[in-house]
N, C-alpha and C positions, 0 to 999 in steps of 0.2 A: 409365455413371454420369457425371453431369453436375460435375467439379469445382470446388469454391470457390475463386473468384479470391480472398480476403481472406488475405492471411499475416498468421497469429494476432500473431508478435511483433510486425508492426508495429503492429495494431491496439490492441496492450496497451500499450503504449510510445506509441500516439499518447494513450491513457487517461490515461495517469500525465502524459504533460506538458501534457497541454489543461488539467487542474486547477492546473496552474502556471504557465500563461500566459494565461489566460482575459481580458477584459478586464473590469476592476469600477470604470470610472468611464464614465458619460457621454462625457468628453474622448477617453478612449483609442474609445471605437466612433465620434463623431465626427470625428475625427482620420484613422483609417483608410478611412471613406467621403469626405473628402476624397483623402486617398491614391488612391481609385480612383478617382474621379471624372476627378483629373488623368489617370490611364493612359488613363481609355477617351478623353476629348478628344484626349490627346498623339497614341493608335493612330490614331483616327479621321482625324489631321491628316494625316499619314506614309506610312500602309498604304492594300495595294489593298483594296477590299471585296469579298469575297466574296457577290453575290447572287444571286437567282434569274434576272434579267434579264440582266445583264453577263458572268456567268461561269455559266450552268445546269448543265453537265455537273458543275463542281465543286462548285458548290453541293447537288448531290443528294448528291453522295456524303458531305457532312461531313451532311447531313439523316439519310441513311442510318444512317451511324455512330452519331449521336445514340438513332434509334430501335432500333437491334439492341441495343446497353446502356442503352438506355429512360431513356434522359436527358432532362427535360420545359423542366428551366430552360431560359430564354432565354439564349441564348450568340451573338456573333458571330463572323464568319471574316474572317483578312484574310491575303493578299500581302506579305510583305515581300521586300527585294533582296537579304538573303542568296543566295549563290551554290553554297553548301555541302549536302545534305540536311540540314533542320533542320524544330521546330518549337517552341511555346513556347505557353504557359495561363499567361495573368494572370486570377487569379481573382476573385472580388465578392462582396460579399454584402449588395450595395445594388441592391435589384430595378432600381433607377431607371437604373444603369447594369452591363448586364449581364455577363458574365464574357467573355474575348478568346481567343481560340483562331487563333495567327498559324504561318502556313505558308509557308517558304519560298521562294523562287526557287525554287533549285535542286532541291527536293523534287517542285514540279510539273513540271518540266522534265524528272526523270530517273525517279520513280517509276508503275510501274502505277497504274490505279484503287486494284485491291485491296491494291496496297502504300501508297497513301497512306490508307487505311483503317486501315491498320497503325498511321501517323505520329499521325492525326486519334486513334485510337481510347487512342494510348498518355497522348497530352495530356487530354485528356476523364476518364482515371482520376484525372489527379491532380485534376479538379472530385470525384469520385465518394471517392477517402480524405478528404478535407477536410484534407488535414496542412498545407496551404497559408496557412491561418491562425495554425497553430501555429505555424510558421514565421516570420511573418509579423511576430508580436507578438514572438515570441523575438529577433528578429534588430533590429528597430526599439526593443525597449523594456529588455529583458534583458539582454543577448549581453555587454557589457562588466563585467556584475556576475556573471556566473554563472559557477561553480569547473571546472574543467577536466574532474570528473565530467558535470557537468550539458553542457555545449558538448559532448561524444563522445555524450550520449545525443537530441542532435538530431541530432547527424552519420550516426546511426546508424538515426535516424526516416528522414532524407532519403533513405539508403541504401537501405533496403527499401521504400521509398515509391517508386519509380524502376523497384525489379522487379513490385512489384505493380502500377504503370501499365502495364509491358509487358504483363502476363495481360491487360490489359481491350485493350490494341494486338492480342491475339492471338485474342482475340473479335470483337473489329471488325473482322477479314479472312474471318471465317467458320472459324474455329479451323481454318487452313490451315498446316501446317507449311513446307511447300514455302513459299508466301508470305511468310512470318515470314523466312524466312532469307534469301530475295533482298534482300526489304528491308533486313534486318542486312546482307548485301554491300555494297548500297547507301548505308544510313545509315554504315556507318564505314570504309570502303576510297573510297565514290562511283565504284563502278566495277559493271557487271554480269557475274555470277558464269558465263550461259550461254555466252559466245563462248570462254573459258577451259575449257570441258565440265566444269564442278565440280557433280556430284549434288547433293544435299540429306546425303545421308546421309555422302557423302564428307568435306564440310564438316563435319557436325556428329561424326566420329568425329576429325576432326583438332581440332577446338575443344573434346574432351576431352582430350585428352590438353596442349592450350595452357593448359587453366585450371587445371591443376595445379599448376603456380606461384603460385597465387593462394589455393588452401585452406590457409595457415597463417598468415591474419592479413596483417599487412602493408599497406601504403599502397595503397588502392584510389581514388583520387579524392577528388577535392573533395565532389563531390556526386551523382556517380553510379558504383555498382559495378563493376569491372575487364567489359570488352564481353564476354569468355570466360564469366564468371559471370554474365553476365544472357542470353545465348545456352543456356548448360546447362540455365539455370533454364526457358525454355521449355521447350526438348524433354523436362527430366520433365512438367510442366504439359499437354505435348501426349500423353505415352507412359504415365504412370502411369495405372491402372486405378479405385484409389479414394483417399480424403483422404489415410485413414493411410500408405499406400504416399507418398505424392504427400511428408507430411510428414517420413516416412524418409530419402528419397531426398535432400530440399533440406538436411537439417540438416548437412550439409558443408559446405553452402553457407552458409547463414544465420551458422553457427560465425563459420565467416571473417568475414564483415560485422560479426560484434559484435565481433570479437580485433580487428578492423583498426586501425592508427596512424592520428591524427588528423593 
């Protein structure tokens, strides 16, 4: 059974705040495609480009990525000199200048194809929740007037917005578990997991019992969930058999994300 990358609460929670930060003047949608307009110039100025000519091999693979989660919009790829495994989605929603999908140095330096499928496929989700708007407006227009409820209940959007990008990072490798996890060595140690002989499964039995610290609330990040609970969260994602299992299994998880300190 094929399951649903969408996490309901995020999807409900992105419902309930897009009606409260939408924008209802001319100024503020104008305003904002200024906003991007500068990013795409600024990226453009700065970063490598990503093209079919320049860089092919890379270039297929972020094509690739695109068409495995059938993503049609126009998006660019670019190089940055980060040296660390990273990557980063400035989003658009001005055809005219299209949304930026930037990939490290050090990401193509140290990751496989199939792991930077991983990196590519996890940015490309946050095109695919659209919380990036909500965000977007919250944070530029809102953010210093809203009550201490409301700023935990973005925190809390971002939060689960982060893990449901990893499900579509986990699709864009070919829902490869073994792949997911080098990457995860990769993206948060920057080291590879095989010269150390660390299984798959070695790792992901020791990173339960690491995230246990983290199912009772508590400070998880700024803007992304403790690496323990975005790693678990795969391996149900990969191992549950249908939804409702799949939505069992996470609700320890998800708990946590909502109890967490801001």
């Amino acid at each position: 059974m094929k399951l649903n990358p969408i996490i309901p609460q995020r999807k409900n929670l992105h419902n309930i705040l897009w009606k409260l930060v939408q924008p209802n003047s001319t100024f503020q949608i104008e305003w904002e495609l200024e906003e991007q307009k500068f990013t795409y110039f600024n990226e453009s100025c700065y970063d490598f480009p990503i093209e079919a000519d320049t860089t092919p091999a890379l270039f297929q693979i972020c094509q690739s990525v695109k068409e495995r989660l059938q993503i049609t919009n126009d998006i660019v790829f670019f190089i940055d000199g980060r040296t660390r495994v990273d990557g980063s989605c400035t989003a658009s929603a001005n055809k005219e200048y299209p949304s930026i999908i930037t990939i490290s140095t050090g990401a193509v330096n140290t990751l496989t194809d199939n792991e930077l499928a991983c990196l590519i496929g996890h940015e490309l989700g946050h095109l695919i929740t659209q919380d990036w708007l909500i965000s977007f407006f919250f944070n530029k227009l809102y953010k210093k007037y809203a009550t201490t409820f409301r700023v935990h209940q973005f925190h809390i959007l971002d939060l689960l917005s982060e893990m449901e990008a990893d499900r579509y990072g986990y699709l864009a490798c070919g829902s490869n578990l073994d792949t997911f996890v080098s990457y995860q060595y990769k993206l948060y140690g920057g080291i590879n997991q095989q010269p150390f002989g660390v299984s798959t499964d070695t790792f992901l039995k020791a990173n339960q019992r690491h995230m246990q610290k983290f199912l009772h609330g508590g400070w998880l990040g700024k803007n992304h969930p403790a690496n323990a609970l975005r790693i678990e969260a795969i391996r149900l994602f990969a191992t549950c058999k249908t939804n409702r299992e799949l939505k069992a299994q996470m609700k320890p998880i998800i708990d946590s994300i909502i109890n967490c300190d801001d």
